[in-house]
N, C-alpha and C positions, 0 to 999 in steps of 0.2 A: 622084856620090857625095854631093851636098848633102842628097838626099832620102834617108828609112830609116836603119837604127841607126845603121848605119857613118858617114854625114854626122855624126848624131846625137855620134854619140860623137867623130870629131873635133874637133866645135863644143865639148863638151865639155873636152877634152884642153886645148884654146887656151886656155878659162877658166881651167882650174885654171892653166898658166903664167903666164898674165897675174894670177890671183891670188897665184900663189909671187912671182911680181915685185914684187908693193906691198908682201910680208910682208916678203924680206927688211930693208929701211930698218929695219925691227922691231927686229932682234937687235944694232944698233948701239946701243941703249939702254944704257948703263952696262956696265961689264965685271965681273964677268957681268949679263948683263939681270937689272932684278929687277921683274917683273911678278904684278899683284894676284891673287890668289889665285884670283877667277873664269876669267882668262885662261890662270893656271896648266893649270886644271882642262881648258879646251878647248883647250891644246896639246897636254897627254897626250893626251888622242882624239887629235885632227892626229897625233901619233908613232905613234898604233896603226896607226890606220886608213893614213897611208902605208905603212910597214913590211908591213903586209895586200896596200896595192895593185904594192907593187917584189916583192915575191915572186910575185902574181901574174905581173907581165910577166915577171919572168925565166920562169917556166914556160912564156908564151906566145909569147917573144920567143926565148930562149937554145937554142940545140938541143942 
């Protein structure tokens, strides 16, 4: 399975955990976080684009 999409996308899959893993520390910033208006801007993507990929998997995952 290491080799072709499926490896592919595993290796994948681990990244993005291990990058939700250094973001959370993030959200501990003040209550509520208050972060600069560029990083604003590239959370809202990050909220699309998750929300795009959890709908996905329930379609792929959820019978």
């Amino acid at each position: 399975m290491r080799e072709g999409p499926e490896g592919q996308c595993l290796a994948d899959v681990r990244q993005l955990l291990a990058l939700i893993k250094r973001l959370r520390p993030c959200w501990s910033i003040g209550d509520p976080p208050v972060f600069p208006e560029p990083l604003q801007k590239a959370l809202r993507g990050l909220r699309i684009a998750l929300n795009t990929l959890q709908a996905d998997l329930a379609r792929s995952l959820d019978p």
